[in-house]
ZAMARGU-4260 file (C-alpha; in steps of 0.2 Angstrom, whole numbers, plus 5000, padded with zeros to 4 digits):
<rodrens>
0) 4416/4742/4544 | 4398/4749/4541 | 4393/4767/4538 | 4374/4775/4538 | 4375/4787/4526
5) 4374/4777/4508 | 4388/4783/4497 | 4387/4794/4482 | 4396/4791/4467 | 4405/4805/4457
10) 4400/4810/4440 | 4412/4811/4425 | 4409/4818/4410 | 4407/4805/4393 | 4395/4803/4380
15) 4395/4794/4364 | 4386/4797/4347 | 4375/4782/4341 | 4362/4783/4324 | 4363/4803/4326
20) 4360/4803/4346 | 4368/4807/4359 | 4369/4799/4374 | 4375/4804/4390 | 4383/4791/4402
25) 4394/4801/4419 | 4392/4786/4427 | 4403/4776/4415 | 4419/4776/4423 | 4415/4763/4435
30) 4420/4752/4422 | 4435/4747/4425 | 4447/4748/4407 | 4455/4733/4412 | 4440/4721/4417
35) 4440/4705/4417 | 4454/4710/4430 | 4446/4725/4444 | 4459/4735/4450 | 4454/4755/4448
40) 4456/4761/4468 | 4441/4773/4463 | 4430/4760/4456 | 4435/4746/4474 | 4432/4761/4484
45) 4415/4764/4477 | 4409/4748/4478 | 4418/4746/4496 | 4408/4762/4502 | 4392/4754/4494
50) 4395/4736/4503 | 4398/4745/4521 | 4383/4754/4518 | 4375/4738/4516 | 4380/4731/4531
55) 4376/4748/4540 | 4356/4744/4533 | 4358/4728/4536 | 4363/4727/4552 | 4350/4731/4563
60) 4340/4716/4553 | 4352/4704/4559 | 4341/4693/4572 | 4328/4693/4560 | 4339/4688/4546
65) 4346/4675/4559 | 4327/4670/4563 | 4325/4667/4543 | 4342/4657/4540 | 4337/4644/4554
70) 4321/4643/4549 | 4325/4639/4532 | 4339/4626/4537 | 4326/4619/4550 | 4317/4612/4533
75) 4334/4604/4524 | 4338/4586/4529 | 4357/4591/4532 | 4361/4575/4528 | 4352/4571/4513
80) 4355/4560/4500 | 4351/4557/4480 | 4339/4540/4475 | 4355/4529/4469 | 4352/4527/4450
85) 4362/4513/4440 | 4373/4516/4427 | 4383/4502/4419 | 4391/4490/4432 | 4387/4504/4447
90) 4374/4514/4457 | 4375/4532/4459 | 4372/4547/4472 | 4376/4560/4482 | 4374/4566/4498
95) 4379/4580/4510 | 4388/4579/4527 | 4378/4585/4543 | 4384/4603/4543 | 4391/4602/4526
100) 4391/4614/4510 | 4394/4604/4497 | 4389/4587/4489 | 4399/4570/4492 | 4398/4559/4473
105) 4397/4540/4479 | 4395/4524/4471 | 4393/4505/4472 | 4397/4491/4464 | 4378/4481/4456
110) 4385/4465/4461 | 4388/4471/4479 | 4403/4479/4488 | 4406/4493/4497 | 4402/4511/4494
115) 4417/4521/4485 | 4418/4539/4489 | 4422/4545/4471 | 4425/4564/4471 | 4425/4575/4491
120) 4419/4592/4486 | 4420/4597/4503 | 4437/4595/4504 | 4440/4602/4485 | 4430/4617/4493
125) 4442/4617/4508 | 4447/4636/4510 | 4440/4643/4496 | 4426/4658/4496 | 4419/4649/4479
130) 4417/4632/4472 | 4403/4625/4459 | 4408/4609/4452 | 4405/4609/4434 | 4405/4595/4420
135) 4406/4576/4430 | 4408/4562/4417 | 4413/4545/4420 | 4423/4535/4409 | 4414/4520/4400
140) 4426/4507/4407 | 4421/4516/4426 | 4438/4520/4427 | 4442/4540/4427 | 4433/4552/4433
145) 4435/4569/4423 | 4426/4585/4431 | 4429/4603/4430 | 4427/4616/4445 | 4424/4635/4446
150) 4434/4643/4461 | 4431/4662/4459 | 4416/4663/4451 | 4420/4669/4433 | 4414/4651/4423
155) 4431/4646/4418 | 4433/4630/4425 | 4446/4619/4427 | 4446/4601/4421 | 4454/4587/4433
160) 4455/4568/4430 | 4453/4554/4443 | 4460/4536/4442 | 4444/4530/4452 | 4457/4513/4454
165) 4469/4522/4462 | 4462/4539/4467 | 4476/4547/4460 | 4474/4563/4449 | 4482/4560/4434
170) 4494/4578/4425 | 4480/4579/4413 | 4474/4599/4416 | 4464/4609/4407 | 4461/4628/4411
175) 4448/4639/4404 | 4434/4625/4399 | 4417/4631/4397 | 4407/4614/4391 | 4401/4598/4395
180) 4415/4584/4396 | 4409/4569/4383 | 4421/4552/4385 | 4427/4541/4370 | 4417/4524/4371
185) 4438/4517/4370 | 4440/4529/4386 | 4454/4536/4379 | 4450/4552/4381 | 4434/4564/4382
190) 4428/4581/4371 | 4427/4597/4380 | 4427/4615/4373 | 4437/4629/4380 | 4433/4647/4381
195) 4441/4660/4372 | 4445/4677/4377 | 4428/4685/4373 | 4421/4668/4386 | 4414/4660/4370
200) 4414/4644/4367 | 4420/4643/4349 | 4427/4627/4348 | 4424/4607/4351 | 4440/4598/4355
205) 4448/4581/4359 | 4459/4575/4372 | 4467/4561/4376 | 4475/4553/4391 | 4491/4560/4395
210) 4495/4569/4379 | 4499/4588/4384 | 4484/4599/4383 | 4492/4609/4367 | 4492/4595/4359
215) 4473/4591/4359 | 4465/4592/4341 | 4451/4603/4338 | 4437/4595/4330 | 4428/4608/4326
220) 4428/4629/4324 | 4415/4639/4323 | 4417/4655/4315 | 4404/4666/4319 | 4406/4678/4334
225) 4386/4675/4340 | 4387/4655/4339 | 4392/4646/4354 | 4398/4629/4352 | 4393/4612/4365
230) 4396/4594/4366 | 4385/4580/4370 | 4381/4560/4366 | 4367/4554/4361 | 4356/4542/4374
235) 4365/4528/4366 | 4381/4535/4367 | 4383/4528/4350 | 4386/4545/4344 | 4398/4562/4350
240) 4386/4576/4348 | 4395/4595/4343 | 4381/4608/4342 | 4384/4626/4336 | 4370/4639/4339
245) 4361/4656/4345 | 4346/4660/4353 | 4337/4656/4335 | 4348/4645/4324 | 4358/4629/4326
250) 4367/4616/4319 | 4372/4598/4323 | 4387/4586/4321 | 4389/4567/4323 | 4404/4558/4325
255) 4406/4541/4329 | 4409/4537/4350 | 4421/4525/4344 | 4431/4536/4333 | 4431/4557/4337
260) 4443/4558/4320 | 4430/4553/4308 | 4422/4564/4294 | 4409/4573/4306 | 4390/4569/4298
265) 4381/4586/4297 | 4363/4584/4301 | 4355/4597/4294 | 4367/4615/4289 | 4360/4631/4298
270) 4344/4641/4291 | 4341/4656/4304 | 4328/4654/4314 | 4325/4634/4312 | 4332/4625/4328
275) 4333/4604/4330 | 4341/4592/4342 | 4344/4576/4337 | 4343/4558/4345 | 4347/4541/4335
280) 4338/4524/4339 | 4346/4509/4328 | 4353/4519/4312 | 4338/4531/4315 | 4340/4550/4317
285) 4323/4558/4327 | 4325/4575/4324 | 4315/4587/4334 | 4313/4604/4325 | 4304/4620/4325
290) 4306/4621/4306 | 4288/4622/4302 | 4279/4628/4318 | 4284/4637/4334 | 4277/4623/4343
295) 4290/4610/4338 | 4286/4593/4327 | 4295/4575/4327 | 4303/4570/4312 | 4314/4556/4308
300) 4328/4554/4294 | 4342/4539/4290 | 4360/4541/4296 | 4365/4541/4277 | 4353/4553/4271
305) 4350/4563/4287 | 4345/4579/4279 | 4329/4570/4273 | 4316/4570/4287 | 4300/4562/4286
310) 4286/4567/4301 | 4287/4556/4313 | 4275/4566/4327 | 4265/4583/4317 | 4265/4598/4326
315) 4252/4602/4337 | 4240/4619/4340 | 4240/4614/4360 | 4253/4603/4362 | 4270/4612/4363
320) 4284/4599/4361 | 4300/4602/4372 | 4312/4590/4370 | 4311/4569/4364 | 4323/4555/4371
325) 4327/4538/4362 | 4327/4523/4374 | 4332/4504/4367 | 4314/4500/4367 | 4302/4516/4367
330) 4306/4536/4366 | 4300/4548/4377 | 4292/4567/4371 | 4290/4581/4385 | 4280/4594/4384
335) 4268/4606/4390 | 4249/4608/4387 | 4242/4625/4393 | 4259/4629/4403 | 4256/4609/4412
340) 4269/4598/4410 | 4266/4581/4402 | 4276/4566/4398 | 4273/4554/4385 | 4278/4537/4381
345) 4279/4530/4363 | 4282/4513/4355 | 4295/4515/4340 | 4281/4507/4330 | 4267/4519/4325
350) 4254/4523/4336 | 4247/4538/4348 | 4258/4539/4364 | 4253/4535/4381 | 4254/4549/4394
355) 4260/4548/4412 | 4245/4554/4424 | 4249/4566/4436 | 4238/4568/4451 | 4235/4586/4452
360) 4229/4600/4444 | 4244/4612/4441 | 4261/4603/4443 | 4278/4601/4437 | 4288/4585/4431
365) 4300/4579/4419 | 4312/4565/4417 | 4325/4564/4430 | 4343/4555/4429 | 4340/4540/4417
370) 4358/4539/4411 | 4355/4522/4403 | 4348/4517/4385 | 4339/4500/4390 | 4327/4507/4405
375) 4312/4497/4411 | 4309/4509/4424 | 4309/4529/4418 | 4314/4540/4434 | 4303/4555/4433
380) 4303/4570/4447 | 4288/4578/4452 | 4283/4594/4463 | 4270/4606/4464 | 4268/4625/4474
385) 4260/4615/4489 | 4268/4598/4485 | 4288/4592/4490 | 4299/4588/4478 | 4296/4570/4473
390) 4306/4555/4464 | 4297/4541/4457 | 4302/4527/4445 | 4290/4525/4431 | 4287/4506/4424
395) 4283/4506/4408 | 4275/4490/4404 | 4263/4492/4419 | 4259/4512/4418 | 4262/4513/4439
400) 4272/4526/4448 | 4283/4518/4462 | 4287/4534/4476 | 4306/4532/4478 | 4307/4546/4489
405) 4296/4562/4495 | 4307/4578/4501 | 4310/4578/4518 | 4306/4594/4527 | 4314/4591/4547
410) 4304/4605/4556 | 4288/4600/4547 | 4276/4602/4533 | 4257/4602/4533 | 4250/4606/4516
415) 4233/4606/4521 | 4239/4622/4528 | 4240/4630/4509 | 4230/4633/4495 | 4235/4635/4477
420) 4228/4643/4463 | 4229/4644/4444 | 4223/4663/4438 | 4222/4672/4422 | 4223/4689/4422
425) 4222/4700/4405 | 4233/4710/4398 | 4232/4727/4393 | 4231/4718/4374 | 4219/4707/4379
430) 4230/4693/4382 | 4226/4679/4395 | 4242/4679/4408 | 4243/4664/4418 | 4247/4666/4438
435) 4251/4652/4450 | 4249/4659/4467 | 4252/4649/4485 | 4244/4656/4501 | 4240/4651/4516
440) 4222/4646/4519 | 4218/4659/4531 | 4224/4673/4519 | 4211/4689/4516 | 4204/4694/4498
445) 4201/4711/4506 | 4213/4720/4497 | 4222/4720/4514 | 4235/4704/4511 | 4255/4708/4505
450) 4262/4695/4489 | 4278/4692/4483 | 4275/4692/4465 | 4289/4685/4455 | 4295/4685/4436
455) 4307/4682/4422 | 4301/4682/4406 | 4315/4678/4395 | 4327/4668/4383 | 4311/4659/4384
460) 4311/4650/4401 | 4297/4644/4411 | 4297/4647/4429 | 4289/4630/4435 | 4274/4633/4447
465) 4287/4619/4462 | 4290/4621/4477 | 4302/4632/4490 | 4306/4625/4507 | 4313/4646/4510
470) 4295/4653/4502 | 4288/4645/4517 | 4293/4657/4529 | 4282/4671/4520 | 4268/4661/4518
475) 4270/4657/4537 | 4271/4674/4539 | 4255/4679/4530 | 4262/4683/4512 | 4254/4674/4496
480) 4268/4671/4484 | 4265/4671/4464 | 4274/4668/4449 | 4268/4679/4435 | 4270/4668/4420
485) 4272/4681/4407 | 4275/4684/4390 | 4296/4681/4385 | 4295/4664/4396 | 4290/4648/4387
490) 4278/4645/4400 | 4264/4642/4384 | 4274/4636/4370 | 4287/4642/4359 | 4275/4657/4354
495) 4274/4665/4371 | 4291/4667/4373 | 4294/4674/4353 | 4279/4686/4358 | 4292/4696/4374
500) 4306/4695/4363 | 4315/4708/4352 | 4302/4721/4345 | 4287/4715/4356 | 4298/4716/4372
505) 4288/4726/4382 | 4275/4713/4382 | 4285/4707/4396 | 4282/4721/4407 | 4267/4724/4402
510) 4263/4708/4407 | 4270/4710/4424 | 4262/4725/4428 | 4247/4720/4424 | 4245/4703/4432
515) 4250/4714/4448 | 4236/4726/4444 | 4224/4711/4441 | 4228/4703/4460 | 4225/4721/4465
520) 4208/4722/4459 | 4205/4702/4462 | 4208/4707/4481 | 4224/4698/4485 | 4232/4714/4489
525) 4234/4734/4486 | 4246/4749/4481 | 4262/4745/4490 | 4259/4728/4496 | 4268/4720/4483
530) 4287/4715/4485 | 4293/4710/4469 | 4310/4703/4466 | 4319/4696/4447 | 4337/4688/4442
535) 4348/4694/4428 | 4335/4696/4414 | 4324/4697/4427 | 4332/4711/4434 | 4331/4720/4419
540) 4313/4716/4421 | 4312/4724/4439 | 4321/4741/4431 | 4308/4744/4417 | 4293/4742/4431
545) 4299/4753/4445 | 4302/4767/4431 | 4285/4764/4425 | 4273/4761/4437 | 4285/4765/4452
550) 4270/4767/4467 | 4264/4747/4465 | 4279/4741/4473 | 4282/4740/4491 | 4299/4733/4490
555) 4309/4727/4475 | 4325/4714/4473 | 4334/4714/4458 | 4351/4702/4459 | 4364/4704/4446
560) 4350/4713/4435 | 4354/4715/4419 | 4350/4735/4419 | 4362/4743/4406 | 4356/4735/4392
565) 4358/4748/4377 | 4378/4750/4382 | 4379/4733/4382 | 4373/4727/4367 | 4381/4742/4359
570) 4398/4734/4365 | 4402/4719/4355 | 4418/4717/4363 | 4409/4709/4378 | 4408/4691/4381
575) 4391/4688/4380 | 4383/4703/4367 | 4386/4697/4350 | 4377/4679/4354 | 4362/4692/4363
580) 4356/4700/4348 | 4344/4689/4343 | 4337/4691/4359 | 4336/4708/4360 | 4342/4715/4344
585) 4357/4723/4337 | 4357/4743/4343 | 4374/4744/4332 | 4366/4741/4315 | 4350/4745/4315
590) 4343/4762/4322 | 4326/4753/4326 | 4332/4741/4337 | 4342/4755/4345 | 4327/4767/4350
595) 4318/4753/4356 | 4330/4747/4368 | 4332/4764/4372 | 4314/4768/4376 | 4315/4754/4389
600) 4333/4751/4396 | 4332/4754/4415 | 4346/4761/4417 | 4343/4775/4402 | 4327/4779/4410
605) 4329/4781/4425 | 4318/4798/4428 | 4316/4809/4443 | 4302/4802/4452 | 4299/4792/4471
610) 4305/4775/4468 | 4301/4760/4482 | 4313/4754/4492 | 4327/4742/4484 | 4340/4728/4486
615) 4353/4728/4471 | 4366/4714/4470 | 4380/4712/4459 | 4397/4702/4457 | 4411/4706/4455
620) 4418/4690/4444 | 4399/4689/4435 | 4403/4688/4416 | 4385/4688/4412 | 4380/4703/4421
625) 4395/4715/4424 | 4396/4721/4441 | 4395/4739/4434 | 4377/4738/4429 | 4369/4736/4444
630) 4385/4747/4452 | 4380/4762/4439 | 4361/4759/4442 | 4362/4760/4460 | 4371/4779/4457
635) 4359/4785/4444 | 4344/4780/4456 | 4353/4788/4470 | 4357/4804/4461 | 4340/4803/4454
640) 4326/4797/4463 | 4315/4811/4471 | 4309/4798/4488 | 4319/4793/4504 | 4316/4777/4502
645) 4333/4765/4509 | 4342/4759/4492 | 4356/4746/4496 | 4370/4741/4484 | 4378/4723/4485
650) 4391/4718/4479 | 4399/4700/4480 | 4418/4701/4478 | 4423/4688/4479 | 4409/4677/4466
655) 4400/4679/4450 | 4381/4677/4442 | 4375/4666/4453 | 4380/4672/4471 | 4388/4663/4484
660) 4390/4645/4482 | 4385/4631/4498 | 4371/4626/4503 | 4373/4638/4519 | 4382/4652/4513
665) 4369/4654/4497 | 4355/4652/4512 | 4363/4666/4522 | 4361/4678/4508 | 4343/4673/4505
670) 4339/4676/4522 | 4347/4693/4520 | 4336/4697/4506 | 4320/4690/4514 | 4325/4701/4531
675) 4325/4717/4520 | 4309/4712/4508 | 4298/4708/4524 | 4305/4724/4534 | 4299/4735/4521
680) 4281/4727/4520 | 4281/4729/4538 | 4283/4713/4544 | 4298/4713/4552 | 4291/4708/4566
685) 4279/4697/4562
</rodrens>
């Protein structure tokens, strides 16, 4: 049932006392005390009456929505399928049904044979308003098949094993898992980590094949509350990873694949603020490390010493290092030069390393599935804004790049159509932001033309400049679509991204504001022609600009937006805040950290002002943005705000952080979103 009138949510006295302030929070009671589990009739109803509002809004958007849904499945080959890749004694890949949601797993035999159909996730999906399949790992003897799935949308997954022989399930079940699944080279049994009752991850655990789950030996707890803990192997697969860390800080375990009850070998122990991953290459650690600069070095150290490192590749002023993979007869370092992503290929005996050439000018790439240690052939994926996904094999003794496979787009593609730039805009601070902006070629620079400008700008991740089959239907519509690569991302080395953090946070939406004021003056568009839309962190992003330069915006998306950031990292008792304060500082301890996140929390300053018009989405299950922040920032903003603008609420009650899972069902909401952004630029009809 729908209803026209949006909802307003009552007000309930409560305030709290922090570093000598007050603060004032009616709106807290759509908490529910009892969260993870939601069952407050007044806080369903709320929600309810904000969801039939929605569809009240949204209604009369329908054909259009529909008009963008079949466009945006016109460009997905509905029966795709992954490049096979080989792994031991079998190839690899997935594909989708015509029609389908979810992925088949496949594989065939090297030596020949028929194809095997390993794990059906359409039929594991069968009746259920969620799946995501989480860890997938494949015995060493191609045996068992261990996975875990999500059915509700709160990321405690459930393990499963296969007999791939038989394609029995075996009893072994494991509730509550929140890691990777890592086999035993005996393929006994695999390592995993489960989450506790805070959804940490405290702990690295062993369990073997038909033992009961209670009696699976943990190999390794970790004590501090901010830490979370992961398992992995090295490329080798010699060696059980078990890493502890923060956003800052981490610390890495060995333990023989062979033998999980060893002594573990610490590789380095923990010093705040210094992070490394580790890789081994014939009794060789290679260490990569941010211990002496921010854009990361290569060092190497011996198995029984491994504590002493010795620089292998120096750190670089231009060059930041992201990540370095051991094959049997070469390793490989990523990176990024001036935001571009570059790949390198280096011989184990000194000497520079040889770069893979790209053939455009802004890009992105980056090793793709290369399970194996011994690889003549790298695979590397490949896109840009104006170029489709792309999968090639790299050889490395010739330097060529063989095209496997170019993304498939049914209803067409002609990139001649588009053009694609690279800008800089400053900052306020003087501060070169970089912008990658598609458009169609025909598009004005009369201050006349509508963008979609889009941003995260934390936790240091880049948003890639790639390509987005749904982004065509704005460009075909006239719209330029840019991502603002701004300060908090990693997007220019490690730097960048300490630069939007903690007490330099408002670089970040600084940043944003002003690379839309700089397209502004450059022409690409005006006041109120700019739809502007974040995710989670960037949905914290999207609050702190409408509240500060609220007339630039023409329409604003914020999905599970992370809005209620001073009460959150107030609360440690949440699953996610104690690991998040060296994100964005610890408002409990320190009265500093407190009035900063004050001064910019959306939700604290929200201010009696016109707001543009927005779309707010939330889940219920989502344990890394409660539902109630976008739930109490939707009623503040409606209590508040001084314009008529149309302000929907949306929440999804039956999934988590990352929407609706399928293919089609996740395309659905997407067009639901577009509908809305392009009716309030006024191309509804367009």
């Amino acid at each position: 049932m729908s209803q026209t009138k949006p909802p307003v949510a009552a007000t309930r006295p409560y305030s709290f006392e922090r570093h000598g302030v007050t603060i004032e929070d009616p709106w807290h009671w759509l908490r529910d005390p009892g969260y993870p589990e939601v069952k407050d009739k007044d806080v369903l109803a709320y929600l309810e009456a904000e969801n039939a509002y929605y569809e009240g809004v949204i209604e009369p958007l329908k054909p259009l929505s529909e008009t963008l849904f079949q466009e945006m499945r016109g460009r997905i080959k509905e029966d795709d399928a992954t490049v096979p890749q080989k792994d031991g004694a079998y190839l690899y890949w997935t594909d989708h049904e015509t029609g389908g949601e979810y992925r088949r797993w496949w594989r065939r035999p090297v030596a020949g044979g028929d194809a095997e159909l390993i794990l059906d996730e359409p039929k594991l999906a069968e009746g259920k308003e969620y799946f995501v399949l989480g860890g997938f790992s494949i015995s060493p003897d191609d045996r068992y098949l261990a996975y875990a799935f999500d059915d509700n949308g709160s990321e405690r997954f459930e393990v499963r094993v296969k007999d791939l022989t038989t394609g029995e399930l075996l009893a072994d079940t494991i509730p509550g898992v929140l890691s990777d699944l890592v086999w035993t080279s005996d393929s006994k049994g695999f390592l995993y980590g489960v989450a506790n009752d805070q959804w940490r991850t405290d702990n690295a655990r062993w369990h073997k094949l038909g033992d009961p789950v209670e009696s699976d030996i943990e190999l390794y707890h970790e004590d501090d509350e901010g830490y979370r803990v992961g398992v992995g192997e090295t490329q080798s697969r010699k060696w059980l990873v078990i890493s502890t860390g923060d956003h800052v800080t981490s610390e890495i375990r060995l333990l023989p694949a062979d033998n999980p009850l060893a002594e573990p070998i610490l590789v380095a122990p923990r010093q705040t603020g210094r992070e490394y991953d580790v890789e081994e290459h014939d009794g060789t650690l290679y260490i990569h490390t941010n211990d002496t600069h921010t854009n990361w070095r290569l060092v190497t150290a011996r198995l029984d010493a491994p504590g002493e490192w010795h620089e292998r590749i120096a750190p670089s002023e231009t060059f930041y290092m992201t990540g370095v993979t051991t094959f049997a007869d070469y390793f490989v370092v990523e990176g990024r030069e001036a935001g571009l992503d570059q790949i390198e290929i280096h011989q184990y005996a000194d000497g520079p390393g040889k770069r893979i050439a790209f053939p455009e000018a802004s890009y992105v790439a980056s090793l793709g599935d290369n399970p194996e240690y011994a690889m003549a052939k790298l695979r590397i994926g490949y896109e840009s804004m104006v170029t489709p996904g792309t999968v090639y094999d790299y050889d490395v003794a010739t330097g060529t790049l063989e095209t496997l496979k170019v993304q498939i787009i049914p209803s067409g593609y002609d990139a001649s159509k588009y053009a694609t730039e690279r800008l800089h805009i400053a900052a306020r601070d003087g501060t070169d932001i970089p912008c990658s902006i598609v458009y169609p070629k025909d598009f004005p620079r009369d201050g006349t033309g509508k963008v979609y400008l889009y941003a995260y700008g934390a936790y240091g991740y880049a948003i890639p400049p790639g390509f987005s089959t749904a982004r065509m239907s704005f460009l075909d519509r006239g719209v330029a679509f840019a991502i603002a690569h701004i300060r908090g991302g990693d997007d220019l080395g490690q730097q960048w991204y300490l630069d939007g953090k903690l007490e330099k946070r408002t670089n970040t939406f600084n940043d944003f504001v002003d690379v839309a004021k700089g397209l502004i003056d450059r022409g690409y568009t005006h006041k109120g022609g700019i739809a502007i839309a974040g995710r989670s962190a960037g949905g914290e992003l999207m609050g702190a600009v409408i509240n500060s330069d609220p007339d630039l915006w023409g329409v604003v998306v914020a999905d599970v937006p992370f809005v209620d950031v001073l009460n959150t990292m107030l609360d440690d008792s949440l699953p996610l805040t104690p690991g998040e304060w060296p994100e964005w500082g610890n408002p409990i301890t320190d009265k500093a950290a407190f009035d900063l996140i004050r001064s910019y929390s959306p939700y604290d300053n929200v201010k009696p002002q016109d707001y543009p018009p927005l779309f707010i989405s939330g889940g219920l299950n989502d344990p890394r943005v409660t539902y109630w922040e976008p739930a109490k920032w939707a009623a503040k903003l409606r209590a508040t705000k001084t314009d008529s603008n149309v302000l929907v609420l949306k929440t999804n009650m039956g999934a988590g952080h990352g929407g609706k899972s399928g293919r089609w069902e996740s395309l659905r909401e997407a067009a639901d979103e577009n509908a809305f952004i392009l009716w309030q630029l006024g191309l509804a009809n367009a």
